[in-house]
N, C-alpha and C positions, 0 to 999 in steps of 0.2 A: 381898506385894510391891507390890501399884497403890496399896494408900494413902500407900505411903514414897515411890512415883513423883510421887502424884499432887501431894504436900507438896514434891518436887521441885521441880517445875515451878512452884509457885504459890511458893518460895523465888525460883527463878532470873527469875519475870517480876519478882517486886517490885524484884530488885537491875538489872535490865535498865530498868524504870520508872524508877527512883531514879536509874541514873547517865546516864539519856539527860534528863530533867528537870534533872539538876544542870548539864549539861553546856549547856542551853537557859539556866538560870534564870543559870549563874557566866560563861555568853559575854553575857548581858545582852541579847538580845535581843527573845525571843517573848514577846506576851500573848498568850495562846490564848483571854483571853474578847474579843479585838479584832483579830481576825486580818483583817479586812477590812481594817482600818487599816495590819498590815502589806504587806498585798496590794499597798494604793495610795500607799506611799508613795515619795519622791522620794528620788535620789541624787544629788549633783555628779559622781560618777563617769562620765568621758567615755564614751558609749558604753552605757551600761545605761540600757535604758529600761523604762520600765512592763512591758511583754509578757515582756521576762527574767525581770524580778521576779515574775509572776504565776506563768511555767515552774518558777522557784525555790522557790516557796513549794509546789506541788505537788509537784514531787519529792519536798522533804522527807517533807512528809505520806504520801506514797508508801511511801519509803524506811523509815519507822518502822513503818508496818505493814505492811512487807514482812520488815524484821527480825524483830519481836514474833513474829506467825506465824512465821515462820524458829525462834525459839525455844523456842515453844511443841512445831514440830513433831520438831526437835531431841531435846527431854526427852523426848517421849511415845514416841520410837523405841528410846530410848535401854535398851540393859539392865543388869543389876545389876553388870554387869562393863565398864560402855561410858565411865566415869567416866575414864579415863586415856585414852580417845582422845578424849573432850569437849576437857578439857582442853587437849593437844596443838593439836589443831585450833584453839583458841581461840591459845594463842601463836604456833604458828605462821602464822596468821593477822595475827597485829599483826606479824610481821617483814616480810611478805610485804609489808602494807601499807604499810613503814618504806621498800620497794626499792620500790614502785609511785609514793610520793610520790616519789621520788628520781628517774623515769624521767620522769613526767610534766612535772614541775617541769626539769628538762635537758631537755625535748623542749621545754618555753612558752621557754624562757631561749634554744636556741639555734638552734632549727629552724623556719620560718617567718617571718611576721611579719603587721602589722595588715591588710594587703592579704587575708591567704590565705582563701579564701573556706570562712566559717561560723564556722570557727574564731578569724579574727584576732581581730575585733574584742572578743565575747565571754569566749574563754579565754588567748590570746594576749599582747593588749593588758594585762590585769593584772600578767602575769608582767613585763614589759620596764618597765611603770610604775613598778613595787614597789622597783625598785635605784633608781630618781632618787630616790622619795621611802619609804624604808620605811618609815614611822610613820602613811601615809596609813590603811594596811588597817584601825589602830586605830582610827578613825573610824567604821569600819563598822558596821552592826549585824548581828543574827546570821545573818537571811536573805541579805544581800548576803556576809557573811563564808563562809558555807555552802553557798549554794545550787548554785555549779557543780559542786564535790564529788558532791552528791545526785544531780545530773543526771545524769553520769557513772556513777552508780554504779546508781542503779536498775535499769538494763538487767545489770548483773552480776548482782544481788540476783534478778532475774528469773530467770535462766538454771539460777542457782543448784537452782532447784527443781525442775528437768529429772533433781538428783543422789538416787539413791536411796538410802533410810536403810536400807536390810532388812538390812545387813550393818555389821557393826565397819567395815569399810574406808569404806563409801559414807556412814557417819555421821561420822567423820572429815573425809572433802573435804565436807559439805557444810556443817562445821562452822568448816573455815577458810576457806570462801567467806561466811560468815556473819558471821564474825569482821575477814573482810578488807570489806566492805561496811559494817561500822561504823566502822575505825576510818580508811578513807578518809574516810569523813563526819567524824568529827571531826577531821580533818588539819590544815583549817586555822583551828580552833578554835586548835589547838595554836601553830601557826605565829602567829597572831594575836599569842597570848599572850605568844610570844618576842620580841615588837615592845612591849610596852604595858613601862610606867613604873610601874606600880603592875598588880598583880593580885591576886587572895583569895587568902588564905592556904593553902589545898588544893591551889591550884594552882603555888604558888611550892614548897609541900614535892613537890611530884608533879615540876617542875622539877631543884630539887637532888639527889634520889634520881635521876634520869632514868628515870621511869617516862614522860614523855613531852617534847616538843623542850625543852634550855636557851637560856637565850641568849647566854650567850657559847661555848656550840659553833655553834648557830645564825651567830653574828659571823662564823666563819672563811667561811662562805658568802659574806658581804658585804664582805669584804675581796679588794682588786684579785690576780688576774685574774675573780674570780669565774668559776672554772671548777671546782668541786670542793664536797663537802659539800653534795649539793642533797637529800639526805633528809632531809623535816620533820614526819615524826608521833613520832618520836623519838630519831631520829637513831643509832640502834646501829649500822646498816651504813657510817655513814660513815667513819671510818677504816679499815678494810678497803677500800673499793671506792678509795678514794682513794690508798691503798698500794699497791693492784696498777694503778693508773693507770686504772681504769675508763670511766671518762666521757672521757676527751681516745683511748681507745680504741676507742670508740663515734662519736665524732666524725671519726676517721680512716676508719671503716668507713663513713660514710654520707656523706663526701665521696667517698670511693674509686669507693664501687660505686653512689650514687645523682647524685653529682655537684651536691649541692645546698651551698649555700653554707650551712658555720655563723656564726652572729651571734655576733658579737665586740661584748663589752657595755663600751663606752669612757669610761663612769662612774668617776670620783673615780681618775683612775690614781696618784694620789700616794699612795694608802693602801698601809697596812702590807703585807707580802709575807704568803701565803697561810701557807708556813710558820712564820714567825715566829707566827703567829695558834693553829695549833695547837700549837706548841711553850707557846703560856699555857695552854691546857689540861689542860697535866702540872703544873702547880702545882699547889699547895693553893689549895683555894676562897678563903679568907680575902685572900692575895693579891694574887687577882683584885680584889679589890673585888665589892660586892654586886651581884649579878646581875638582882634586881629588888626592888623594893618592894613587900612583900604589905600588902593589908590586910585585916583581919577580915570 
């Protein structure tokens, strides 16, 4: 049985290598033989300055060999029967992550602002800027596009390992904290992607299946009141939470009981009604008109 593990494990890194490289090489950002270069370099981005940048690039680097070990230690726990709680763990994980994007992204969009100390200016300030201009993020490259993500998440990734593997169950949680730690990091890879005019074609078909965010379900977000559909790693939970009125529920609950004022976002109020935006969605694709332009 340890040589069928051990072929295991040395399967699951290569696909773990493979799709955290593709996800670095098809967001277009990182040379790993000039990393200094990305260490130092400059953004127009009001408010990031060098010392972010620097925070950023080590999280990441963190972040991935925090996973990698994460999954190394995963397989090696794992027993000949632990394959269907791997698994679980792992989906479960990316929904979880699908409702953590959605939380965080409704907490930048309506709680706070550039003022609130640590947070405004840093994680804040992106969220409020992205409705004036969405297509700035495209600009970005992959450390600026990534790196608060990483930041965020590394402390999870952390804790993570506090979870014990010695049972089916605790191989399970510690398998959708693993799972939920990557695909926060790639969240707003994704998010990115639903902004760009052109993308690789891996990503446009990974798009139309909805294996992760489209952009014209993405669009109903950006359509006036923007208050609704703020999950962006793939968007599965959003019509549900948006059906039982989720977020303007949340919002009543923390003006009630915390008394702080939500941020009403006064962008483009002439646009389409939020409904109308997801009523395009029950079309056929074709329809719509093309949702992006892949290229090879």
């Amino acid at each position: 049985m340890r040589p069928f593990k051990s072929t295991l494990r040395d399967v699951a890194l290569q696909i773990y290598t493979s799709l955290s490289t593709a996800i670095i090489l098809v967001g277009g950002g990182v040379k790993l033989t000039a990393l200094e270069t990305q260490m130092s370099a400059t953004s127009t981005t009001p408010g990031y300055t060098k010392g972010h940048r620097v925070l950023e690039v080590l999280a990441i680097v963190t972040l991935f060999s925090l996973v990698a070990a994460g999954c190394w230690r995963a397989l090696s726990a794992a027993g000949p029967n632990d394959g269907w709680w791997l698994a679980a763990g792992i989906f479960f994980g990316y929904v979880l992550a699908d409702f953590t994007s959605g939380l965080v992204h409704w907490m930048g969009d309506r709680l706070g602002g550039y003022e609130t100390p640590i947070l405004g200016a840093a994680f804040i300030r992106p969220f409020r800027e992205h409705h004036v201009d969405p297509k700035a993020m495209t600009t970005h490259d992959f450390i600026e596009t990534n790196g608060n993500n990483s930041i965020v998440t590394v402390p999870l990734m952390a804790a993570a390992w506090l979870i014990p593997t010695t049972s089916s169950l605790g191989l399970f949680c510690f398998s959708v904290a693993l799972s939920l730690a990557f695909w926060i990091f790639a969240t707003n890879q994704f998010h990115k992607w639903s902004h760009q005019s052109e993308v690789p074609a891996i990503v446009a078909w990974a798009q139309r299946t909805g294996l992760i965010l489209e952009p014209n379900h993405h669009q109903v977000h950006h359509t006036s009141p923007y208050e609704t559909y703020y999950c962006i790693t793939n968007g599965w939970l959003n019509a549900p939470l948006h059906k039982i009125q989720f977020w303007r529920l949340a919002e009543r609950f923390v003006e009630r009981w915390t008394h702080m004022n939500v941020y009403r976002d006064d962008v483009d109020t002439e646009s389409s009604s939020v409904e109308a935006s997801i009523d395009e969605l029950d079309k056929p694709i074709d329809s719509q008109g093309p949702t992006e332009h892949a290229t090879a």
